[in-house]
C-alpha positions in Angstrom: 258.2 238.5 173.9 258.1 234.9 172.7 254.2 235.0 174.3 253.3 238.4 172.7 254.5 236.7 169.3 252.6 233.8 169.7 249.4 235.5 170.5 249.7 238.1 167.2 249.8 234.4 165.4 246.9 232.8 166.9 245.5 236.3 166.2 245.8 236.5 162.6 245.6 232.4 161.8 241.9 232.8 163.8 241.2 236.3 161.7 242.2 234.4 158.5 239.7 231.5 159.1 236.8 234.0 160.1 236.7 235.1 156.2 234.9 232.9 153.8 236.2 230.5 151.1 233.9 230.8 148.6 231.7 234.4 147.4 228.9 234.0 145.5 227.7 237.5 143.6 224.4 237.4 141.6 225.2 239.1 138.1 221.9 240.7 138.2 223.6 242.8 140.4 225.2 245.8 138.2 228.1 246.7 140.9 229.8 242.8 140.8 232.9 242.8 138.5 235.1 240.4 137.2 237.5 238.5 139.8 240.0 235.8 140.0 239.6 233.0 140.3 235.9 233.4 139.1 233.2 230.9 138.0 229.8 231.2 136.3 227.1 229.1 136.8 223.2 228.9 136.3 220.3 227.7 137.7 217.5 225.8 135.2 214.1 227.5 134.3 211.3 225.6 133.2 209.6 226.3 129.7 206.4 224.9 128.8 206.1 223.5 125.3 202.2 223.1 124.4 201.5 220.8 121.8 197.8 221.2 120.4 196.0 218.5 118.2 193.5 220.0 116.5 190.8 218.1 113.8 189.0 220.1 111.0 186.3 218.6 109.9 184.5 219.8 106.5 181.4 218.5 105.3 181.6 218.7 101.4 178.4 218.3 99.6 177.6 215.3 96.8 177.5 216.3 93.0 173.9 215.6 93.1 172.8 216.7 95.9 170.3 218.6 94.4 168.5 215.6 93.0 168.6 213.8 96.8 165.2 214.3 97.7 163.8 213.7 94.4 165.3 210.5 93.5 165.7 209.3 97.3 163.3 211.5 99.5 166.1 212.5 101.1 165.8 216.2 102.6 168.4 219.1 104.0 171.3 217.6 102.6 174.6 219.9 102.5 174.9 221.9 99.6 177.7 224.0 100.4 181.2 223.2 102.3 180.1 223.5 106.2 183.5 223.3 108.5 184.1 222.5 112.4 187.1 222.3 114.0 187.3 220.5 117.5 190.5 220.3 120.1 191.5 216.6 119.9 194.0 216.3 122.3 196.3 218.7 124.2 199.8 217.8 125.7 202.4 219.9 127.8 206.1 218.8 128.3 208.4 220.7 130.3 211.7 221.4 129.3 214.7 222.8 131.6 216.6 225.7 129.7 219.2 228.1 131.6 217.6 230.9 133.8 219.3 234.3 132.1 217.7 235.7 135.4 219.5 233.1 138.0 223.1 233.3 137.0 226.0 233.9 139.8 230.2 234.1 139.9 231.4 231.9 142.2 234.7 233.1 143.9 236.9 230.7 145.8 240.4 231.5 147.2 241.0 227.4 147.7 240.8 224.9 145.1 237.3 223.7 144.3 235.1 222.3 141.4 232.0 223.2 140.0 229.8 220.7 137.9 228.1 221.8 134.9 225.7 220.1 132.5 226.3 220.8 128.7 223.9 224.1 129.2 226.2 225.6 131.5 223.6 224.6 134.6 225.0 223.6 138.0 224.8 219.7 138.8 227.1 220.1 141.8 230.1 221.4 144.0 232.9 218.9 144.8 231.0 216.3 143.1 233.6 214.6 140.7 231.6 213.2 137.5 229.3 215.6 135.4 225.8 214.6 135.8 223.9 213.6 133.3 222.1 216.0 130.7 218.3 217.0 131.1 216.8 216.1 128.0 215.1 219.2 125.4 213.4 219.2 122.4 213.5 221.7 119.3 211.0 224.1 118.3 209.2 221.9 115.6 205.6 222.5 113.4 203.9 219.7 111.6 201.3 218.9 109.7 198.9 215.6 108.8 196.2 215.3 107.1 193.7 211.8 106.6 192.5 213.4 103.1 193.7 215.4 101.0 190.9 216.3 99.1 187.6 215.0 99.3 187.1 212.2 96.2 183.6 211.3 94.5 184.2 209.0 92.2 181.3 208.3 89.1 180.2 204.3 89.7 178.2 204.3 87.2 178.3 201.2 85.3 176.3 202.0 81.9 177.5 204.1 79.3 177.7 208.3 79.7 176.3 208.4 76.3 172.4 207.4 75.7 170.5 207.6 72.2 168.1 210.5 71.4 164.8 209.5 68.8 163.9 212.9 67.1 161.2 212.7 65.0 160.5 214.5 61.4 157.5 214.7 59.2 158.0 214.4 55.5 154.7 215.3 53.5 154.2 212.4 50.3 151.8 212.9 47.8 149.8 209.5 47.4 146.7 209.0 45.2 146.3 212.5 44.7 146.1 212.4 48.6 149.1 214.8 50.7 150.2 212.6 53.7 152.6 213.3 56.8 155.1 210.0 56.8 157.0 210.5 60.1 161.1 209.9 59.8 162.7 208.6 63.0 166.4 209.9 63.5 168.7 208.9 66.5 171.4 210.6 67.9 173.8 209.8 70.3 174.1 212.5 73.4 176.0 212.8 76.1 174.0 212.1 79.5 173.2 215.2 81.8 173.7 215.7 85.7 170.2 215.1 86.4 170.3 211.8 84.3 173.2 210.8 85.8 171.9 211.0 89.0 168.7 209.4 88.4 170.6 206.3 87.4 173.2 205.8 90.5 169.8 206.4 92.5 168.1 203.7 90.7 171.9 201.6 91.5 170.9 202.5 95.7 167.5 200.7 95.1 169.0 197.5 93.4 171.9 197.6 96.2 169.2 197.8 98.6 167.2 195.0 97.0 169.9 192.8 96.5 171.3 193.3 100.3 167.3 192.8 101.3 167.6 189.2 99.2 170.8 187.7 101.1 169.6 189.0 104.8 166.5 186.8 104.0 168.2 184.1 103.0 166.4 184.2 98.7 169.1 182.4 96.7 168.6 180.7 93.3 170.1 177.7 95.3 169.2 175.9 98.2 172.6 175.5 99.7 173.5 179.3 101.1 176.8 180.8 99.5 179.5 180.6 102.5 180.5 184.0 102.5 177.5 185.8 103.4 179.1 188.1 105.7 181.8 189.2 102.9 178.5 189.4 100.7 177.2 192.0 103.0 179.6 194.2 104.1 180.5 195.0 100.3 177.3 195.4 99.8 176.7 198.3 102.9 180.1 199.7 101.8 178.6 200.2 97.9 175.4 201.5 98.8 177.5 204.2 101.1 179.4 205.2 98.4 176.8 205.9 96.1 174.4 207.6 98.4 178.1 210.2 98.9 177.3 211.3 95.7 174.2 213.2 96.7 174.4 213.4 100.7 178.2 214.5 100.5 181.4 213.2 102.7 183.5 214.1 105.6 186.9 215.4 104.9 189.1 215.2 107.8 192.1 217.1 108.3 194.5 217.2 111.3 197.2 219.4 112.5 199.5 219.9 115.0 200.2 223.2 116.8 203.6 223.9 118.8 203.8 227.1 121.8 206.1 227.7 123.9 205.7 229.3 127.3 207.9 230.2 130.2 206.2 231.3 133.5 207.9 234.3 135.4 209.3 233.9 139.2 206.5 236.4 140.1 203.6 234.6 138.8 200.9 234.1 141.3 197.7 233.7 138.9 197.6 233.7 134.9 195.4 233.5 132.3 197.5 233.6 128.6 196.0 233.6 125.1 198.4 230.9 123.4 196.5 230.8 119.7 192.9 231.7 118.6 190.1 230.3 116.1 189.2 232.3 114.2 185.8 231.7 112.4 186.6 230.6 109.0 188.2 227.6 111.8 192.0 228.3 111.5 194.7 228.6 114.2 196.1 231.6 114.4 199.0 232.9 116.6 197.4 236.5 116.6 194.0 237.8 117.8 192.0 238.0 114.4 188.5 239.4 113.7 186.0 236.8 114.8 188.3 234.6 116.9 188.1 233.2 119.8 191.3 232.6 122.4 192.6 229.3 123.6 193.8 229.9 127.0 196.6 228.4 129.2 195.7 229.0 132.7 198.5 228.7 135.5 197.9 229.6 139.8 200.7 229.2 141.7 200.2 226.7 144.7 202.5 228.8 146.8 203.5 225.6 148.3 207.2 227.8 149.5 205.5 230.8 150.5 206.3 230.2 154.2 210.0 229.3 153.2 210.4 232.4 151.2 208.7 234.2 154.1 210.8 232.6 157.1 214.2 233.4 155.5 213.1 236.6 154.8 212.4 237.4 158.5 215.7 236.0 159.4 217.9 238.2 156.5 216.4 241.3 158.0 217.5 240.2 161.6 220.8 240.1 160.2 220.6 243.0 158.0 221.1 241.2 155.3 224.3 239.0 154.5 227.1 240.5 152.8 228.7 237.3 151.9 226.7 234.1 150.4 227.2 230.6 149.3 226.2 229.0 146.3 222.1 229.8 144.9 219.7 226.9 144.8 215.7 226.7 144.0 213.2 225.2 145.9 210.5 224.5 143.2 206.6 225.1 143.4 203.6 223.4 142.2 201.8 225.3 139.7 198.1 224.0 138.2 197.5 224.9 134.8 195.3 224.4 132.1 194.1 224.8 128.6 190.5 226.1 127.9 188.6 227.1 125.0 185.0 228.2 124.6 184.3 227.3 128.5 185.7 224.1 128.1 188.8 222.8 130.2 190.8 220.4 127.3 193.8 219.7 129.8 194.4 220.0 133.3 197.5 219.2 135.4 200.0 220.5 138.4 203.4 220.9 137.6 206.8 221.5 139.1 208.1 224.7 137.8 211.6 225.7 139.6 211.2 229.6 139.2 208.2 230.3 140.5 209.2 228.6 144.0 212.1 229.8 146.4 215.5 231.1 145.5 217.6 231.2 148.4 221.3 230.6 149.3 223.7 228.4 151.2 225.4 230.1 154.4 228.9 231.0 153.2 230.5 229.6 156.1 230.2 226.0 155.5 232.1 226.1 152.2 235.7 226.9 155.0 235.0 223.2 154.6 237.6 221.7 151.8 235.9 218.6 151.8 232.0 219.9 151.3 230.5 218.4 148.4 227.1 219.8 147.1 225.3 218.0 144.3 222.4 220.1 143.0 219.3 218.9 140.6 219.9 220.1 137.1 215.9 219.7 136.0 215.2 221.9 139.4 218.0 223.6 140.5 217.3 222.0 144.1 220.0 220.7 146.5 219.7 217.0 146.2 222.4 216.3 149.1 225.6 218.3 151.4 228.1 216.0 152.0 231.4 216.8 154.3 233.1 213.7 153.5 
């Protein structure tokens, strides 16, 4: 009897070890319920935040640019606004956010731990300390521009005003002889665009002149001024400004465009309209008439294709497993880009977490009480098991 006893106790104590410690149950799954002793956890997801720089450029023509090529001989100069806008530079960041897609209940009928960072995202099992945060960023727009509006300034240096000699006739009588005597009147007008620009043209030829006299060295003294290269430069930047006023100026404005992006578990090759330009050269979040799309291009390396396909042979050997341990990632390499009008404006590879494996610990190694699991809070990927 004291046998037969001992053997029912051996039976059960070996029955009672044969269950797992620890359940883990994807919520994804609409049959799991609430338990005791339950815990919630996620695994990270990577977003893509796509910052785009992008320069307008608008050539706005000179208040006498009709008078260029009569005053200067200068031909085809702007006379209305003409606008470009060019991609200056593109930059992607990724940042790690909670997968609502990868999270699990943890159920454990012995005490354990699980680690969290601030975002509710696993850092570890048995692992002591909380790990430290992975940092994000805030959905943010901004705006820059060099000018504000384009500026031509009037350097004339006379007076606006010039005199006007009208002339009269006033008929004497003289000797018996009618003659015309002619009467000179001035009168002070205001000068007109044309006469305007005919004076700062005259201004470019002294500049040029004047510039022409210090390069060849014809001073009134014979000991050169010491500041020739001041001299110069002034000079250049002078005769630019006045020849604004009938070929026009550049007006440069720059802006900065924020998307976000996050690429689904599935993906395998993408090609995503993030903005469009539209003719009239704004950004635009929507397709517009006229507009051309900016594109962000991802491919999936598939660099865990043969890990997703080798477990998957060996969970339909066993018929799949009822009971699991705790989710982890293996991450893949994805290449993307940015293009617009057939041109590529950035090109990486990039880790991105969902779009690799998603697989599971075997339940059985958690009858361990002294198993510690530390887990990668950017990637969701086991970083080390430890039994000690």
């Amino acid at each position: 009897m004291k046998r037969y006893s001992i053997t029912i106790a051996i039976f059960l104590l070996s029955a009672l070890c044969s269950f797992a410690q620890i359940k883990v149950f994807p919520l994804s799954n609409s049959e799991v319920t609430i338990k005791k002793n339950a815990f919630l956890y996620y695994l990270p997801q990577t977003t893509l935040e796509i910052k785009i720089t992008v320069t307008k450029e608008t050539m706005v023509p000179g208040p006498y640019s009709k008078y260029a090529e009569k005053y200067l001989c200068i031909k085809n100069t702007a006379t209305k606004n003409i606008s470009d806008v060019k991609i200056e530079n593109v930059d992607i960041r990724q940042i790690a956010q909670p997968d609502p897609n990868a999270c699990f209940m943890v159920v454990c009928d012995h005490e354990a731990n699980l680690n969290y960072n601030s975002r509710g995202i696993v850092t570890g099992y048995n692992c002591g300390e909380q790990s430290e945060d992975f940092q994000t960023s805030e959905c943010h727009f901004s705006k820059t521009s060099d000018i504000a509006t384009p500026l031509f300034t009037d350097y004339g240096v006379k007076q606006n005003f010039t005199k006007n000699t009208d002339t009269t006739y006033k008929v004497v009588e003289v000797d018996s002889v009618f003659q015309k005597i002619p009467i000179y009147n001035k009168v002070i007008i205001s000068k007109d665009e044309e006469m305007k620009a005919e004076e700062a043209a005259n201004y470019i030829i002294k500049i040029r002149k004047r510039l022409f006299k210090v390069l060849t060295a014809q001073f009134d003294t014979d000991t050169p001024p010491t500041d020739i290269e001041i001299m110069v430069n002034e000079l250049k930047q002078m005769e630019k400004r006045y020849l604004e006023l009938f070929v026009g100026k550049i007006e440069r404005e720059t802006r900065e465009y924020v998307f976000y992006y996050t690429p689904q578990p599935d993906l395998a090759e993408e090609k995503i309209p993030i903005c469009y330009i539209t003719d009239d050269d704004e950004v635009v979040e929507k397709r517009a008439e006229n507009s051309e799309p900016v594109y962000l291009v991802l491919k999936n390396l598939q660099a865990t294709k043969e890990i997703g396909n080798f477990y998957g042979r060996q969970y339909d050997l066993k018929k799949k497993e009822k009971e699991m341990g705790l989710f982890y990632r293996i991450p893949s390499d994805v290449s993307l880009s940015v293009d617009f009008d057939d041109f590529t404006y950035y090109k990486s590879v990039v880790v991105i977490p969902q779009c690799g494996y998603l697989g599971h610990l075997p339940a059985e190694i958690f009858k361990n009480k002294n198993l510690k699991v530390a887990f990668d809070d950017k990637y969701g990927s086991i970083k080390g098991i430890y039994t000690k």
